[in-house]
DRENTOR-560316 format. One line per 8 residues: their letters; for each residue z, x, y of C-alpha. Coordinates in Angstrom, 1 decimal, padded with zeros to 4 digits, m for minus. Layout:
! residues N
A = Z/X/Y  ... .
//
This chain:
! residues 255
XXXXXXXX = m106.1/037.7/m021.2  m108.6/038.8/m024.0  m107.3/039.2/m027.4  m110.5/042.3/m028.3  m109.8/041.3/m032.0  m113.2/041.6/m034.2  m113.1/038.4/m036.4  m115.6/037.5/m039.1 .
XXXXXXXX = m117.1/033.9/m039.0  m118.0/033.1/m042.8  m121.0/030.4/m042.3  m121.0/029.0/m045.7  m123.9/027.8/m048.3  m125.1/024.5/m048.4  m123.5/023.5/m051.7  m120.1/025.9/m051.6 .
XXXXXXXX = m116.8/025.1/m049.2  m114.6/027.9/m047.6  m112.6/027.8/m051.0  m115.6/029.5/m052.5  m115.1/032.6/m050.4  m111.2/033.5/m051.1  m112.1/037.0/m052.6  m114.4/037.9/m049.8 .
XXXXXXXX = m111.8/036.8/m047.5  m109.2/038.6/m048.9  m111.4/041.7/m048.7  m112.0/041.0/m045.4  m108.4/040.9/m044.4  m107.6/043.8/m045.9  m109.2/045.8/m044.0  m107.4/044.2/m041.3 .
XXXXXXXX = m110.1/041.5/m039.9  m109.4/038.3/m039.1  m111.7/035.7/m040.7  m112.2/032.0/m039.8  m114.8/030.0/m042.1  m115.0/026.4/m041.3  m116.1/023.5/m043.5  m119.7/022.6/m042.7 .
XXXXXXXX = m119.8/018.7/m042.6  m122.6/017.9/m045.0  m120.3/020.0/m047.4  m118.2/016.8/m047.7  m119.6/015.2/m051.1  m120.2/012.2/m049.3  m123.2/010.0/m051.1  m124.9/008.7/m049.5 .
XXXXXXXX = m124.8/011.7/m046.9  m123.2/010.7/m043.8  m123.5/013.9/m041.9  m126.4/016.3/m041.0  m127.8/020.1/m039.7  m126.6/019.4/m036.6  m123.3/018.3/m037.1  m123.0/021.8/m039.2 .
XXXXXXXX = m124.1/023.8/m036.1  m122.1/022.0/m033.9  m119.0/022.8/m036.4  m120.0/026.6/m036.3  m120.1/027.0/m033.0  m116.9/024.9/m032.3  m115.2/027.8/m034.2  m116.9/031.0/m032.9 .
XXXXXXXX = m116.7/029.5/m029.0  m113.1/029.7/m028.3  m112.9/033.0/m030.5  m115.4/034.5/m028.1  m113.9/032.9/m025.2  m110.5/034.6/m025.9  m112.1/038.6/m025.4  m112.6/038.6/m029.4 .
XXXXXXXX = m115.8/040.1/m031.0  m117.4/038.0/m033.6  m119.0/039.2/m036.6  m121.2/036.3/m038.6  m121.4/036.6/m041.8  m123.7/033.8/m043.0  m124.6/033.0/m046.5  m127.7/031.1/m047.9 .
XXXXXXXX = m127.6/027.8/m046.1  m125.4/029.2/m043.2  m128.4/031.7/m042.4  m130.1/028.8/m040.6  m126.5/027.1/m039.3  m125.5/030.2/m038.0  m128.3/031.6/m035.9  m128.4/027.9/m034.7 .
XXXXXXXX = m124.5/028.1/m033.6  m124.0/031.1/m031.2  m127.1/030.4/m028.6  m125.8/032.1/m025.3  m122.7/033.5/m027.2  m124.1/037.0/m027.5  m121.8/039.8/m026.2  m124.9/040.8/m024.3 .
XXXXXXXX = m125.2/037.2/m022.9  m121.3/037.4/m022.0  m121.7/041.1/m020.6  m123.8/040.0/m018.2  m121.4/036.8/m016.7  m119.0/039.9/m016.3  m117.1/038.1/m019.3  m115.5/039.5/m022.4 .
XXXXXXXX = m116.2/039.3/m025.8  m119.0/037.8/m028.1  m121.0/037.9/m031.1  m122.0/041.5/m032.3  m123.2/041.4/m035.2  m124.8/038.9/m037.7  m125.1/039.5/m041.3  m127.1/037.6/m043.6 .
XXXXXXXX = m126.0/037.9/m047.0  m128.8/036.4/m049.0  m129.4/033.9/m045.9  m132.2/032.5/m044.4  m133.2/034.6/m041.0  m135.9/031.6/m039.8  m137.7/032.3/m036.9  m138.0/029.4/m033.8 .
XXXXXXXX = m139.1/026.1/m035.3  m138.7/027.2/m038.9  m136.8/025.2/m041.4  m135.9/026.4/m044.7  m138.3/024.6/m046.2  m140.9/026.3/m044.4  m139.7/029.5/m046.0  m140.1/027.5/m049.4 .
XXXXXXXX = m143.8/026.8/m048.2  m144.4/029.7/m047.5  m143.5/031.3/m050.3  m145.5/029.0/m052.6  m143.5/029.5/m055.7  m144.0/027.0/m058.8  m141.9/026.5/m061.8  m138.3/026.3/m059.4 .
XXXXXXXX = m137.8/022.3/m059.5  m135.7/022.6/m063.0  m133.4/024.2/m060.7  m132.0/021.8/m058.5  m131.2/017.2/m058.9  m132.3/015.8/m055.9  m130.7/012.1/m056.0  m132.0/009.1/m054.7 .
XXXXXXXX = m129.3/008.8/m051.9  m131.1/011.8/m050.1  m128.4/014.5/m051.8  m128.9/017.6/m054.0  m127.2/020.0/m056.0  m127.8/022.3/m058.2  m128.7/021.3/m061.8  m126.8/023.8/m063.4 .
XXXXXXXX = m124.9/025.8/m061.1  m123.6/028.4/m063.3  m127.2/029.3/m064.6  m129.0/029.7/m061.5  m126.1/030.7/m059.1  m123.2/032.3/m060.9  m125.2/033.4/m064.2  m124.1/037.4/m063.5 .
XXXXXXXX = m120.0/036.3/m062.6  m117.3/037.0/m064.4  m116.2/033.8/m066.7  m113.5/033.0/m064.5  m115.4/033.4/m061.4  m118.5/031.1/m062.8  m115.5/028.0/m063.6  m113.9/028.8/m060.3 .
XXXXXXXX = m117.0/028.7/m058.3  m119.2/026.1/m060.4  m116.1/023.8/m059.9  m116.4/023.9/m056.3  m119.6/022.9/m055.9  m120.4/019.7/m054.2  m123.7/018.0/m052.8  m125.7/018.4/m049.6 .
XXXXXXXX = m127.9/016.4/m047.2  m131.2/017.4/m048.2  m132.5/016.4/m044.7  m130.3/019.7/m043.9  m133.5/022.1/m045.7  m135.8/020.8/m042.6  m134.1/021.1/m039.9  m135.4/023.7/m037.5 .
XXXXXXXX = m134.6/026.9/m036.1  m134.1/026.5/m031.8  m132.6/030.1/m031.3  m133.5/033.4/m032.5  m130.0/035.0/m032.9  m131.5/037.9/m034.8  m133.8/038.8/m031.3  m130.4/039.2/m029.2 .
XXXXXXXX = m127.4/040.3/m031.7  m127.8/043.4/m034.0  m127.9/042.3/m037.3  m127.7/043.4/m041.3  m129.5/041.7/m044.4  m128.4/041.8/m047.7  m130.8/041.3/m050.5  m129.7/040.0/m054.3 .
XXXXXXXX = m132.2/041.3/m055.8  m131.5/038.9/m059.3  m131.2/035.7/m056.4  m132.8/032.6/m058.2  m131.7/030.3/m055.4  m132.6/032.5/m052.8  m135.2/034.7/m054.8  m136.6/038.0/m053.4 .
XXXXXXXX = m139.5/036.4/m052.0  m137.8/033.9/m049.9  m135.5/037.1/m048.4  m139.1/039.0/m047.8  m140.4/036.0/m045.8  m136.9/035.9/m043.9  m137.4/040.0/m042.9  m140.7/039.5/m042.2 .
XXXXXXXX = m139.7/037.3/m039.0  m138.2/039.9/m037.8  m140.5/042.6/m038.5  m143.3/040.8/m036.7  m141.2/040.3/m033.8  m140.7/044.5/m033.4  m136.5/044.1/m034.2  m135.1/046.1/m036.3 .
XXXXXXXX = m133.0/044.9/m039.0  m130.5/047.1/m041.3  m131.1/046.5/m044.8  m128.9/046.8/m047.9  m129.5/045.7/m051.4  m127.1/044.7/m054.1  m128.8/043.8/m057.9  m127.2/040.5/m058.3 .
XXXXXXXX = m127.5/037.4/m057.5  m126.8/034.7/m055.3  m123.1/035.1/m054.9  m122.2/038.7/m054.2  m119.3/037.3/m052.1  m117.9/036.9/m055.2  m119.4/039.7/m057.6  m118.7/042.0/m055.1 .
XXXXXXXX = m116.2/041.4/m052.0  m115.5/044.5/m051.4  m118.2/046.2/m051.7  m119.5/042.9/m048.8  m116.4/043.5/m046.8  m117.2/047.4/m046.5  m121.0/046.2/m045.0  m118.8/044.2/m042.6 .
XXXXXXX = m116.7/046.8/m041.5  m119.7/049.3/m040.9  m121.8/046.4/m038.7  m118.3/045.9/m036.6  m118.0/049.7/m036.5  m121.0/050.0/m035.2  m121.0/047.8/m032.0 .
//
């Protein structure tokens, strides 16, 4: 029997674990959505990194398969990182896809919020290429065991929060595989599944340019993409949940 719930799948960053996201996820479920956000593997702290993009993707989608399979419609709301793990995660998992097999439920919407939208056989670091900005290395350590982090989290991801929110969210941070920025896009989830970008305008992680590149994809491809624009940066799940949790609403409305 199908459950036709609509239930938000937070993909998280690369360096920030589903603690990070408690306000958004309160705002979520006030509006009466149910939200699941599941740890991504390399978001372990392990050093050396004993997990990869793969394992993340395979994490995603072991979360948003038996919500689909239950009748529920999926909204994924992916963040940074989790751009690239989520459009990975729901190949054949589309509500279009599941339509068609006379089954119920499936992903309905994607948002990106200040995530990367790669197109097939991108990587993140093909965005970075591409984008061919200099004077960014102060930004992040990368460690000889194949991790990174950033340098100073506060400074180039929480710089506009609240005091409390910068200790809360720099305290959470933890180190990534760095192998995870090159691995590459297989499915286009953005061609098949309506979808909503959010752009942080003040993003030094994720900078305008990189989002531009990201929008471009699917420009070129002829899909159209809903746009809205906060002035902030990298973390408006935390700067502004509600206002996040309302975009939500309207993308789930709008299926």
């Amino acid at each position: 029997m199908s459950s036709n719930q609509t239930v938000v799948v937070i993909v998280p960053g690369a360096w920030t674990p589903p603690a990070a996201y408690r306000k958004l996820a309160d705002a979520l479920k006030a509006k009466s959505l149910a939200v699941h956000i599941p740890a991504l593997p390399t978001n372990n702290g392990a050093r050396p990194p004993n997990s990869s993009h793969e394992a993340d993707m395979a994490a995603v989608r072991d979360v948003v398969e038996p919500l689909v399979s239950q009748g529920n419609d999926v909204v994924m709301l992916m963040h940074s990182y989790g751009g690239a793990v989520g459009t990975n995660a729901v190949e054949g998992l589309a509500r279009t896809d599941r339509q068609s097999k006379g089954l119920e439920g499936g992903v309905v919407h994607l948002v990106y919020l200040s995530a990367y939208l790669l197109a097939k056989g991108q990587s993140i670091m093909t965005i970075l290429d591409l984008a061919g900005l200099t004077g960014r290395d102060h930004l992040v350590t990368i460690n000889e065991d194949g991790t990174w982090l950033p340098s100073d989290s506060v400074s180039s991801m929480y710089h506009d929060l609240d005091p409390d929110d910068q200790v809360e969210q720099s305290e959470l941070v933890k180190p990534n595989n760095l192998a995870c920025m090159y691995g590459q896009v297989k499915y286009e989830a953005w061609r098949d599944i309506p979808s909503t970008y959010v752009r942080t305008e003040q993003d030094l992680v994720v900078p305008p340019k990189f989002q531009d590149i990201c929008l471009e994809n699917a420009e070129k491809a002829g899909i159209s993409v809903n746009i809205a624009v906060f002035d902030c940066g990298h973390s408006a799940y935390a700067k502004y949940p509600i206002e996040v949790a309302d975009i939500v609403v309207k993308a789930s409305n709008a299926t």
